[in-house]
C-alpha positions as CSV (number, residue, x, y, z in Angstrom):
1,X,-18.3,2.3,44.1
2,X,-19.9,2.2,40.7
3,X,-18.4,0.0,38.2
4,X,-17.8,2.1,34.9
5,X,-18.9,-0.9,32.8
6,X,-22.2,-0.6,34.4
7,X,-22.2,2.9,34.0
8,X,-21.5,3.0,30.0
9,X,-23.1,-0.4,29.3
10,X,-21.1,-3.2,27.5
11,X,-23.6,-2.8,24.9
12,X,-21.3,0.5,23.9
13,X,-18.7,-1.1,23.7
14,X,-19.7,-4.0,21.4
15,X,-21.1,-0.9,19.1
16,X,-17.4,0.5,19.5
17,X,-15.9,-2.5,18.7
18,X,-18.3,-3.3,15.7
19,X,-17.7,0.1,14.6
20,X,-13.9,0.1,14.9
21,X,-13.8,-3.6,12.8
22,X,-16.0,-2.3,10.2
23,X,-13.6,0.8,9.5
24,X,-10.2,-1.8,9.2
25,X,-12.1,-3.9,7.0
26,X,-13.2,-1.1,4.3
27,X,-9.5,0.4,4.9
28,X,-8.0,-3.2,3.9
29,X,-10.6,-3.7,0.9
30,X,-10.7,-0.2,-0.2
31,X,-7.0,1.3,0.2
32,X,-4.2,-0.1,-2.1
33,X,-1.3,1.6,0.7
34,X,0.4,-1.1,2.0
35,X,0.7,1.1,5.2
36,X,-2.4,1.8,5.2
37,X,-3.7,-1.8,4.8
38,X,-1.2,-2.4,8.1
39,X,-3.0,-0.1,9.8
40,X,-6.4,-1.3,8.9
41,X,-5.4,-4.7,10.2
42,X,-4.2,-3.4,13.4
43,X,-7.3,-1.3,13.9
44,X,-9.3,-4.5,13.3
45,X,-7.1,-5.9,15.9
46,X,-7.8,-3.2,18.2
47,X,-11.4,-3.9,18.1
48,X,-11.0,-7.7,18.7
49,X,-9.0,-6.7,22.0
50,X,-11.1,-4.0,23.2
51,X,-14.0,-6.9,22.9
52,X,-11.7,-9.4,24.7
53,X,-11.4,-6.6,27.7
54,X,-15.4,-5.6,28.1
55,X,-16.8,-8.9,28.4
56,X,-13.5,-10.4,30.7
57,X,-14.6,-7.0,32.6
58,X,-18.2,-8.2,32.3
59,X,-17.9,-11.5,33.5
60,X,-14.9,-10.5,36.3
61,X,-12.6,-13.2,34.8
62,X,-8.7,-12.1,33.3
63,X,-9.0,-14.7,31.4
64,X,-9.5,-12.1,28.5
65,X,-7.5,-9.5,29.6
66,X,-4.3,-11.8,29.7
67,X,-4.9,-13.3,26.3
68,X,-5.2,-9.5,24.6
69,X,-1.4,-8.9,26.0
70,X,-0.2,-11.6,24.4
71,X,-2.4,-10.9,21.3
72,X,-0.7,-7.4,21.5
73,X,3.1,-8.6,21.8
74,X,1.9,-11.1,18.6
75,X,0.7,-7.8,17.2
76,X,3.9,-5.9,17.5
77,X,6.4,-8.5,16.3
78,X,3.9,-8.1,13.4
79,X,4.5,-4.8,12.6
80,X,8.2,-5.3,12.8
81,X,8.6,-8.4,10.4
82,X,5.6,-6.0,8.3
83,X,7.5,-2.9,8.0
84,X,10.3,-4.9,7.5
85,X,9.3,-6.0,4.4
86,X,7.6,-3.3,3.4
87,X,11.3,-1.2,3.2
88,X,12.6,-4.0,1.6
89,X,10.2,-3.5,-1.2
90,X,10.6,0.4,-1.2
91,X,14.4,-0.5,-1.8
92,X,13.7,-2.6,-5.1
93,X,10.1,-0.5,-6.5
94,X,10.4,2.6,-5.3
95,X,6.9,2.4,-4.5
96,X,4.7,0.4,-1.8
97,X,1.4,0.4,-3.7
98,X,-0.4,-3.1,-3.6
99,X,-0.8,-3.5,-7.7
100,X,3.2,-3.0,-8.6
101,X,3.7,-6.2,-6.0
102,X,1.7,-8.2,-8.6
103,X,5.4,-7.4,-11.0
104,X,6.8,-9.8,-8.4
105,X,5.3,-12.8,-9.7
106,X,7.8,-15.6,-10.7
């Protein structure tokens, strides 16, 4: 049985990864969406796991693939507490763009 990591190459997936980190970071510089900027940071996060998984895979050790599951439950109490605040701010602005939080300042 052929192993599909030999078949695409972990190469490919470092590309992927490098590819998918590069595209959170320009959304978190780039985008003033708070939602968006979530986003970006989970994509960014993505890429990190998807990296953990290929070279666990690559070296035959779980080692990797345990430590993205708890990254991932990390990652979703995240986006709760995230979202949380984020319709909190809705409530009092009207608005979630990045440069009316600066009005927040004490």
């Amino acid at each position: 049985m052929n192993n599909i990591l030999q078949e695409i190459g972990i190469e490919n997936y470092i590309y992927l990864s490098v590819i998918l980190f590069c595209i959170g970071i320009f959304g978190v510089l780039y985008r003033r969406n708070a939602i968006i900027m979530f986003m970006s940071i989970e994509i960014m996060l993505n890429a990190v796991n998807l990296l953990f998984v290929a070279f666990s895979t690559y070296h035959q050790d779980a080692q990797g693939q345990v430590f993205v599951f708890f990254s991932m439950a990390v990652a979703a109490a995240e986006v709760a507490v995230g979202l949380a605040i984020l319709v909190s701010i809705f409530r009092n602005l009207s608005s979630i763009d990045i440069d009316n939080l600066k009005n927040l300042k004490g």
